[in-house]
C-alpha positions as CSV (number, residue, x, y, z in Angstrom):
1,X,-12.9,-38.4,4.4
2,X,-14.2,-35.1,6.5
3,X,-12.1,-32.4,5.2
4,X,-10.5,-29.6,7.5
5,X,-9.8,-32.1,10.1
6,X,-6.8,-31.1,12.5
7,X,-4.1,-33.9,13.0
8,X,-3.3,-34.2,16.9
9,X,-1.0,-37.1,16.8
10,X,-0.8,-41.2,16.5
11,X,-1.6,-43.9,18.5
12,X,-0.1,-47.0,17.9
13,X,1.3,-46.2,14.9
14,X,-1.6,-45.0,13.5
15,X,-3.0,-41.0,12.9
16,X,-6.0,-39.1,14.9
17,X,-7.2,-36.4,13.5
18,X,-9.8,-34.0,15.0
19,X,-13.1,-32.0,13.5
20,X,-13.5,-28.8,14.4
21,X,-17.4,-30.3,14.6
22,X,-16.3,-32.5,17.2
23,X,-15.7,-29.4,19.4
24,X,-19.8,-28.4,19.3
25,X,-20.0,-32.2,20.6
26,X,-17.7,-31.5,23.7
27,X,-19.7,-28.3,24.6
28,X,-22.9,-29.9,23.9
29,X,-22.2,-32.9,26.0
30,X,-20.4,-30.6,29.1
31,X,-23.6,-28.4,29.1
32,X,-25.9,-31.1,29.4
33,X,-23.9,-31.9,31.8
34,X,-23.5,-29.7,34.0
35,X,-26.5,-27.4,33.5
36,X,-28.9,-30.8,34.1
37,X,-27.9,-34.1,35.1
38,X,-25.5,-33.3,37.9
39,X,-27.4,-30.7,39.1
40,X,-30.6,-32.3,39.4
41,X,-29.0,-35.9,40.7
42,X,-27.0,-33.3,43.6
43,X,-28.5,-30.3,43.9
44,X,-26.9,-26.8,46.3
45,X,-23.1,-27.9,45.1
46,X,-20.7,-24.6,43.6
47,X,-21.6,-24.1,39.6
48,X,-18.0,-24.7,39.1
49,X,-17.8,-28.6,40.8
50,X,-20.6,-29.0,38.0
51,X,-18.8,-27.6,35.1
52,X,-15.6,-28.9,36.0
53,X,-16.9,-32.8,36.4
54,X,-19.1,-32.6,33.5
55,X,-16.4,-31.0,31.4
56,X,-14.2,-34.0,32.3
57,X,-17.0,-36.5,32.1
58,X,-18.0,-35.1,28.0
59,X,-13.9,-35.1,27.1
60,X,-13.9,-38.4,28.9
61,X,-16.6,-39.5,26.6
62,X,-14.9,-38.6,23.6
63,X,-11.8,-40.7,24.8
64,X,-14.1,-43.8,25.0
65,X,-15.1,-42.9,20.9
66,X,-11.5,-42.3,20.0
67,X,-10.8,-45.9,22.0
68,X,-13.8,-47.7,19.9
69,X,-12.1,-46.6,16.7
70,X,-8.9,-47.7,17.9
71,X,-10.6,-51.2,17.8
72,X,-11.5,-51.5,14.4
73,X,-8.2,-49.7,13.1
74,X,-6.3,-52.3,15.1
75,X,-8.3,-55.1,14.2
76,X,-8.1,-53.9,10.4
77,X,-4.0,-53.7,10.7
78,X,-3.8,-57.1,11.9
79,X,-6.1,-58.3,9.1
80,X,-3.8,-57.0,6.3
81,X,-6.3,-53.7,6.2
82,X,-4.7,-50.2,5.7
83,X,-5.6,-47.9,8.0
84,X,-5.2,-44.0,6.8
85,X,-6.6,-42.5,10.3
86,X,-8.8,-42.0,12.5
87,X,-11.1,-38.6,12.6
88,X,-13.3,-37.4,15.4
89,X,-16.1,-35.4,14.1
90,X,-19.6,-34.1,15.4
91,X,-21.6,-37.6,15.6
92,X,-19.0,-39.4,16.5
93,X,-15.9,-41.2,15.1
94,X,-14.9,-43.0,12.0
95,X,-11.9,-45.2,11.1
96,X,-10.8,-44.2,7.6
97,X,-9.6,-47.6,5.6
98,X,-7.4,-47.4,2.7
99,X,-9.4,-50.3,1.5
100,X,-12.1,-53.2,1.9
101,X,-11.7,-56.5,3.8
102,X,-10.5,-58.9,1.8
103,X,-13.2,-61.5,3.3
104,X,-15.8,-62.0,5.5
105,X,-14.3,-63.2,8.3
106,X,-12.0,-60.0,8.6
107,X,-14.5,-57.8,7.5
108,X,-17.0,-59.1,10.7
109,X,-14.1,-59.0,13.3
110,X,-13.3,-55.5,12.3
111,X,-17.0,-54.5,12.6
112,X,-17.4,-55.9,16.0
113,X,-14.1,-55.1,17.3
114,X,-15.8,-51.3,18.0
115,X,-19.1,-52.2,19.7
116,X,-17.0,-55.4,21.9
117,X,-14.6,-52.7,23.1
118,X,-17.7,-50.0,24.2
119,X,-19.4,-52.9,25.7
120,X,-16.2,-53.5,27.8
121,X,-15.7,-50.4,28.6
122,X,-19.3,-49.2,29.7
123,X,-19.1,-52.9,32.1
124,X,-15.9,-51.9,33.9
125,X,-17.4,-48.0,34.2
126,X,-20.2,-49.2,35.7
127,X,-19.0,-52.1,37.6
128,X,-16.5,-49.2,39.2
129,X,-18.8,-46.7,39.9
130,X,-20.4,-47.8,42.9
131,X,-18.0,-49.0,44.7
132,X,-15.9,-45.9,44.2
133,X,-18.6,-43.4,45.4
134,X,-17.5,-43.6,48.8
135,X,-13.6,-42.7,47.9
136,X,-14.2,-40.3,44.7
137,X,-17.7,-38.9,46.1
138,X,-21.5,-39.1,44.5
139,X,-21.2,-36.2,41.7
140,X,-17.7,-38.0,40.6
141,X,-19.5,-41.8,40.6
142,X,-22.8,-40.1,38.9
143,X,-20.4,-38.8,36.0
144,X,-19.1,-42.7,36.2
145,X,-22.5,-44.3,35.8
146,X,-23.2,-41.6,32.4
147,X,-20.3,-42.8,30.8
148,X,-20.4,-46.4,31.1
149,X,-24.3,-46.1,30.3
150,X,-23.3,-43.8,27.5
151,X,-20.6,-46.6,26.3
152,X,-23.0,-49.2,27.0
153,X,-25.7,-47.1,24.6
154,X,-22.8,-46.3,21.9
155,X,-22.8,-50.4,21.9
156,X,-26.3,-51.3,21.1
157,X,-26.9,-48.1,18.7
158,X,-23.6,-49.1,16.5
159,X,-25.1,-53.1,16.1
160,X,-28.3,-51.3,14.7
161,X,-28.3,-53.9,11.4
162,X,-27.5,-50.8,8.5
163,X,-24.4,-49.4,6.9
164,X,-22.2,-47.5,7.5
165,X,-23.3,-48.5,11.3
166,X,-21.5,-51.5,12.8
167,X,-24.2,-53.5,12.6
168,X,-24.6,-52.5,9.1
169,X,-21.1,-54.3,8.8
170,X,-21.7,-57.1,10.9
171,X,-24.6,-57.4,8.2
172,X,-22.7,-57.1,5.3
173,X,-20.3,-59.5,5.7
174,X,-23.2,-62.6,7.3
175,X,-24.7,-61.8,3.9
176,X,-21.5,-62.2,2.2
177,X,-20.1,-65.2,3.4
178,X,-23.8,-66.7,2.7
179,X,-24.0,-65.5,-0.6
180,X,-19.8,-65.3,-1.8
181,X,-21.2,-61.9,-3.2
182,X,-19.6,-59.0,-1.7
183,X,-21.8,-56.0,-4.2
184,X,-24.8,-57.7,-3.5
185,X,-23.9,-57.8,0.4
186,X,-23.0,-54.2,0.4
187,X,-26.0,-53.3,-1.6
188,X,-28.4,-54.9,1.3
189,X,-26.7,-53.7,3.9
190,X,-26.8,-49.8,2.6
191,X,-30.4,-50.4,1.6
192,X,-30.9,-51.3,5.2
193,X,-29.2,-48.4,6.8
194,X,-31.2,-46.0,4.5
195,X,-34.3,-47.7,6.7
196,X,-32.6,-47.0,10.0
197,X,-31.8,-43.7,8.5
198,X,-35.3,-43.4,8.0
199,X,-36.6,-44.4,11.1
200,X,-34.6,-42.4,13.5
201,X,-35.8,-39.0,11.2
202,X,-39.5,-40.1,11.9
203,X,-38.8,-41.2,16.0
204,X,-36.9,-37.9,16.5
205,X,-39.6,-35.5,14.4
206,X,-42.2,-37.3,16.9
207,X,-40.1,-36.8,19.8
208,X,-39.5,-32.8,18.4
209,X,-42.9,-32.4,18.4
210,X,-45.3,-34.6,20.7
211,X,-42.7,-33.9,23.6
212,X,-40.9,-30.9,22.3
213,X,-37.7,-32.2,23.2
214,X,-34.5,-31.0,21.5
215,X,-33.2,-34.6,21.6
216,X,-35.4,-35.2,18.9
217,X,-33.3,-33.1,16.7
218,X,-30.0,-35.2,17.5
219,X,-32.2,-38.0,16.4
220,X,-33.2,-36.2,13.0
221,X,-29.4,-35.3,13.0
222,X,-28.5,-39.0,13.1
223,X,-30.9,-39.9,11.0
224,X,-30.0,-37.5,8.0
225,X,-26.4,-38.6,8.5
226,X,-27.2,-42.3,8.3
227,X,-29.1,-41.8,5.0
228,X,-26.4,-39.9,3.3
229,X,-23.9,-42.3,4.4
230,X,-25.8,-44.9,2.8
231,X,-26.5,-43.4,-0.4
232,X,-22.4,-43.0,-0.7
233,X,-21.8,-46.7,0.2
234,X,-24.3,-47.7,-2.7
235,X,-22.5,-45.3,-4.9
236,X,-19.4,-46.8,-3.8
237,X,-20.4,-50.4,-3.9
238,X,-21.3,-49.3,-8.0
239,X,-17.9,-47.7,-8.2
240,X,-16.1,-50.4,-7.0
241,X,-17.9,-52.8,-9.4
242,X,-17.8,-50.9,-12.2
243,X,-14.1,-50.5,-11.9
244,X,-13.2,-54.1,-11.4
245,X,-9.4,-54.9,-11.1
246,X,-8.7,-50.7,-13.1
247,X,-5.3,-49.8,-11.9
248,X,-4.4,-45.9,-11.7
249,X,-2.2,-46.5,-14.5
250,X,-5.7,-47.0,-16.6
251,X,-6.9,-44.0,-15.7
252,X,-4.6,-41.7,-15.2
253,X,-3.3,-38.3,-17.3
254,X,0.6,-39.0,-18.0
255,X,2.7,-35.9,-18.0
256,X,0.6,-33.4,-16.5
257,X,1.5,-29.9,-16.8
258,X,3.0,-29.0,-13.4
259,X,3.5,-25.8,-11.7
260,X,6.6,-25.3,-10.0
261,X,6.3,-24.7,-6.1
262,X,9.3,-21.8,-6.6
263,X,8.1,-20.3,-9.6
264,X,5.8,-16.8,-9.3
265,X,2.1,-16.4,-10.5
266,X,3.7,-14.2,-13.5
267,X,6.4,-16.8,-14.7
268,X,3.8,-19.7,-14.8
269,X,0.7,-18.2,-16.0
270,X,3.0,-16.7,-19.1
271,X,4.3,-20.1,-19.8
272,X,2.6,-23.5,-18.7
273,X,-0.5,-22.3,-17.6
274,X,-0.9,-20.0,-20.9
275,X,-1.0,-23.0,-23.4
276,X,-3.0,-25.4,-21.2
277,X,-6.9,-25.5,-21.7
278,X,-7.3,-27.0,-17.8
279,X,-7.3,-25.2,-15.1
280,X,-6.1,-27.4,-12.3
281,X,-2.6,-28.0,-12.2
282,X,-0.5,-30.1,-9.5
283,X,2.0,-28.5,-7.9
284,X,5.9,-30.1,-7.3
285,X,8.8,-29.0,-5.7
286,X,12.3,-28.9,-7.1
287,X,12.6,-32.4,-7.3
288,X,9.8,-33.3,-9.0
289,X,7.5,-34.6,-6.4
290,X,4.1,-33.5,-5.6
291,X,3.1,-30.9,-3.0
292,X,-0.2,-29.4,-3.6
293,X,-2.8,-28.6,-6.0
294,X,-4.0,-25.1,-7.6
295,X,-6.3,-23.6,-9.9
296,X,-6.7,-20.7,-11.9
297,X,-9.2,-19.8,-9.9
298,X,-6.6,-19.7,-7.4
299,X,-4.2,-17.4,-9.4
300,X,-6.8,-15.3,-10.6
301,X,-7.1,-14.1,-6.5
302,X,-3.8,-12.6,-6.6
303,X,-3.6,-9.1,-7.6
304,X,-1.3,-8.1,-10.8
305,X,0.9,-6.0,-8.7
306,X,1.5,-9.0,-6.7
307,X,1.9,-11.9,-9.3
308,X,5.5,-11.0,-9.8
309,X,6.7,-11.7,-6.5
310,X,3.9,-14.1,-5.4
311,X,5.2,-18.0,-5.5
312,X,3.0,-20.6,-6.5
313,X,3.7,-23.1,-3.2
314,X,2.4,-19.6,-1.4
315,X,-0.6,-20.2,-2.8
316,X,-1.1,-24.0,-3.3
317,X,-3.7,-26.5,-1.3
318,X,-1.8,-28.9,0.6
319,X,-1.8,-32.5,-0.9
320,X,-2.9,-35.3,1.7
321,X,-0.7,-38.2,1.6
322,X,-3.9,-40.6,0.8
323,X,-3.7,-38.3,-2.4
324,X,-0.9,-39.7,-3.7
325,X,-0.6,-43.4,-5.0
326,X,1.4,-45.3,-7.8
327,X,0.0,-46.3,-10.9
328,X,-0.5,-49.8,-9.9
329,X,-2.7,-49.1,-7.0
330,X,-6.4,-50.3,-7.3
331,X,-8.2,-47.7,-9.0
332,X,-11.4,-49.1,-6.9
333,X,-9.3,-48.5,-3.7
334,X,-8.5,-45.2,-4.6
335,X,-11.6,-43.8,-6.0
336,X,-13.7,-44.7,-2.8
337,X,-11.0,-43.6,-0.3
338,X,-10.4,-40.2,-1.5
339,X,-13.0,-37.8,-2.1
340,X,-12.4,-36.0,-5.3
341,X,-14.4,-32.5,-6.1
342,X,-14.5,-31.6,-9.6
343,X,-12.2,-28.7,-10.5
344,X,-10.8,-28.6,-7.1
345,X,-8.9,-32.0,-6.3
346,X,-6.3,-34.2,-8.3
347,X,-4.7,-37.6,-7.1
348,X,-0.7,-37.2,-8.0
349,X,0.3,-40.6,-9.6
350,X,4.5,-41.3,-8.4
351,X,6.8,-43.4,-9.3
352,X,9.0,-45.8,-6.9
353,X,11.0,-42.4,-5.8
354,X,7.9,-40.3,-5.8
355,X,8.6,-38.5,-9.1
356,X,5.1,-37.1,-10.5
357,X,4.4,-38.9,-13.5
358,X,0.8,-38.3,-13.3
359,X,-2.3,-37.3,-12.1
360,X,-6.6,-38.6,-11.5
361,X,-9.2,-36.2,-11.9
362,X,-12.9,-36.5,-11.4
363,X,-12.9,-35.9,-14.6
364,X,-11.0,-38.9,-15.1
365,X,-13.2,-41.2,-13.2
366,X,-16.4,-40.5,-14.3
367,X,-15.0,-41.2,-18.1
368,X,-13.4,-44.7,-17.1
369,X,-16.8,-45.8,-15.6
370,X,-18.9,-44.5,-18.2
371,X,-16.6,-46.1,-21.0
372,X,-16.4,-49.4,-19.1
373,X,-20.3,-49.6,-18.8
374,X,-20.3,-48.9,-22.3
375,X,-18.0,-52.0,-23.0
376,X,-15.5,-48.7,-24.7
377,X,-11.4,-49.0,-24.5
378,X,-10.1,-46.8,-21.5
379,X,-8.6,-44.6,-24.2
380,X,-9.4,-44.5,-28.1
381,X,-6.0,-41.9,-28.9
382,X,-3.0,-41.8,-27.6
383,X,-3.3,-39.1,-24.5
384,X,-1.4,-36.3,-25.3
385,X,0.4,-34.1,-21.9
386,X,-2.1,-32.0,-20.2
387,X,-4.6,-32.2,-17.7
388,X,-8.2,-33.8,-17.6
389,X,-9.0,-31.8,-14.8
């Protein structure tokens, strides 16, 4: 999950966030745009007829991206598949799932669902164009023809066979329903996608430096992220096995110390916070249900003069929704969904009316999968209140 995305709204029931990357994408794109293609395909036309088509044309394009994710988020829903969002970002888009396909058949439909609807897309664009020019003009059916090309090239990229690609996907779950091994399947596939990764650094350092083309860097770009991506999934696939049928429950902390959201800096570093060893607390309002996280770290930041009157929900990180689960939840589902930085995030454990009655640290996970690979109980004492984190 990219963190500091902006939430714009929902589509059909489900949320869309934005990147702030995803803006560098929309003045790439509009640039290119405007400053080339348009002007080279119709030279002599007013800079702003160039600007104001390609501008269109690049947000028009990211539309198309938010309409390919829309694909596999509805194709996931219908399959039974939790769908947290949807986040535009910098190389793209990327429909965050609460958790896997429970077979192969739903896991391929949701794969191709993305590159089908592209495919359909960049047709109809194209099929459009030409007859339009007349009525909409040449510069207006040009920008046509880039997009459905573009959505036509989105298509064939995303079936490239290597997670966490479409293709990659598609792989995964031919290789699953073959095999009725879903680790081994994931394994290949993300083994595969570190290739592509690998491939599209070499193809775009050649293209950086035979033709000195700065495409060749987007290729590098693509590249890089594909590996990384990869390495994560094979990570995951590990997690996921490791930690079997785990519920929270089997990992969490019970009882935390909690800081209340109306309570100063003073008042809970002089009581809670002074007999606790952690220094990552969750953070609860008057009910008892979880709105943020803080450190000490955090509370350190605050001057003395100012810890008196200074209330902890003032200074508290907000506490995404995917961040808070029940104890029953998959541990598996949970650990590989949310992204958990050591010292700096907690999942908040609720009950059925959203009480805190715990909390998952990093901490936390690393010790369940290191005891269960070690064939150790989950916990060898009784665990007192307090924090892991």
């Amino acid at each position: 999950m990219l963190r500091g995305a902006i939430p714009i709204g929902r589509v059909a029931g489900i949320r869309i966030a934005v990147h702030w990357s995803l803006f560098a994408t929309l003045v790439l794109l509009a640039s290119l745009l405007s400053m080339s293609l348009l002007p080279g395909q119709y030279p002599g036309r007013p800079a702003p007829h160039y600007w104001l088509t390609g501008t269109l044309t690049a947000a028009a394009f990211i539309l198309t991206l938010a309409a390919h994710e829309l694909a596999h988020s509805a194709v996931a829903r219908r399959h039974g598949v939790a769908v947290d969002r949807i986040t535009l970002w910098l190389l793209g888009g990327m429909s965050e799932l609460r958790e896997e396909p429970r077979d192969p058949q739903a896991d391929l439909r949701i794969a191709l669902a993305g590159p089908v609807t592209s495919l359909l897309v960049g047709a109809v664009l194209l099929a459009v164009a030409y007859p339009a020019e007349q009525l909409i003009g040449p510069l207006a059916a040009t920008a046509l023809i880039w997009l459905g090309t573009a959505n036509l090239v989105l298509a064939v990229f995303n079936m490239l066979p290597g997670a966490p690609l479409d293709g990659g996907r598609v792989l995964r779950a031919v290789l699953w329903r073959h095999s009725g091994d879903r680790l081994a399947a994931t394994t290949t596939a993300a083994r595969s996608g570190r290739g592509v990764g690998l491939v599209l650094i070499l193809l775009g350092g050649a293209q950086a430096i035979l033709l000195g083309s700065a495409g060749g860097l987007w290729l590098m770009l693509l590249g890089w992220f594909l590996r990384t991506a990869a390495n994560v999934e094979l990570m995951t696939a590990s997690a996921r096995h490791r930690l079997g049928e785990l519920r929270v429950a089997d990992a969490m902390t019970p009882r935390p110390v909690a800081a209340a959201a109306a309570s100063t800096v003073d008042e809970f570093t002089t009581t809670a916070a002074a007999s606790s060893h952690h220094r990552l607390f969750p953070v609860v309002d008057q009910n008892m249900q979880p709105v943020g996280r803080i450190t000490l770290s955090d509370l350190a930041r605050t001057s003395p003069r100012e810890r008196g009157r200074t209330t902890i929900g003032s200074l508290a990180r907000p506490l995404p929704d995917a961040d808070i689960v029940t104890s029953d939840a998959r541990l598996a589902d949970v650990a590989t969904t949310v992204l958990l930085r050591p010292g700096l995030d907690l999942i908040a454990v609720v009950d059925s009316e959203r009480h805190l009655t715990g909390i998952v640290t990093a901490t936390d996970l690393v010790r369940v999968c290191d005891r269960t690979a070690l064939g150790l109980p989950l916990r060898d004492h009784p665990t007192a209140p307090g924090n892991s984190g």
